[in-house]
C-alpha angles and dihedrals in degrees: 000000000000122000087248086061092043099052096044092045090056094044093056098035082060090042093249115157108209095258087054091052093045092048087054097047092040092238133118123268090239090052084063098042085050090054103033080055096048091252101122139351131234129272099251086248085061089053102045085053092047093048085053094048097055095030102243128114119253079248091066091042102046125057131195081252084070107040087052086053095051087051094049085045095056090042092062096042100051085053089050086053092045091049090059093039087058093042088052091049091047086051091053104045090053091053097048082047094050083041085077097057109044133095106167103100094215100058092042100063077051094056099045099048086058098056089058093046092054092046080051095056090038086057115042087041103053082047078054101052088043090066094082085052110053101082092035113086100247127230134236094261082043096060096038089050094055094042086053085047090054084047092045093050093047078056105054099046088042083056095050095040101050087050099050080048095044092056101048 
């Protein structure tokens, strides 16, 4: 049986609503929808606090289906997030490319404040993406990957910022 089954199963078996059971766990009614419908898991501290509450250990609650789903789960997300890192680094590269070639003030400071827009979004989201990572050992390619992505970073600011000081 999957921890959403399981959870759901054991709140109504105590005649918990899902508001009573968020208020006893400190969490938000729409933290338990999302994991009685398979939709997100609990921070370890919620389920320590579920497995006390119904008096039941994490490893009763939670199966190796649902370990294997988390994990899915983190693994799209982390490539969501990978997808945005690289739009916003796509974004960037072509304005400090156009800031070359502008001379109308206006539209440069445009211009400008969307490069960095778009290096903000690069790196908060490949921080984002690493995430996943972090407590994976990483591979070759991996790490590779992640050494072009810190080049590729020192680039691109050296890039905005050569043409803000080019045109001033």
């Amino acid at each position: 049986m999957k921890f959403s089954e399981k959870l759901k199963q054991l709140r109504n078996s105590n005649n918990f609503t899902q508001d009573d059971l968020a208020e006893k766990i400190f969490v938000t009614r729409t933290a338990v929808s999302k994991w009685e419908t398979d939709n997100g898991y609990p921070s370890i501290e919620s389920l320590k606090l579920l497995a006390e509450m119904f008096n039941t250990t994490i490893d009763e609650l939670i199966s190796e289906e649902d370990i294997k789903i988390k994990e899915d789960l983190e693994l799209k997300n982390s490539k969501i997030n990978q997808y945005i890192a690289l739009g916003g680094l796509g974004i960037a590269v072509v304005c400090a490319i156009c800031l070359f070639f502008i001379k109308n003030a206006i539209l440069f400071g445009m211009i400008t404040a969307l490069a960095i827009l778009g290096a903000c979004l690069y790196f908060t989201f490949t921080q984002l993406s690493l995430t996943y990572y972090k407590d994976k050992k990483l591979t070759k390619k991996q790490l590779a990957y992640n050494k072009f992505r810190e080049i590729l970073s020192a680039i691109l600011i050296f890039l905005v910022l050569f043409a803000v000081v080019r045109n001033i």
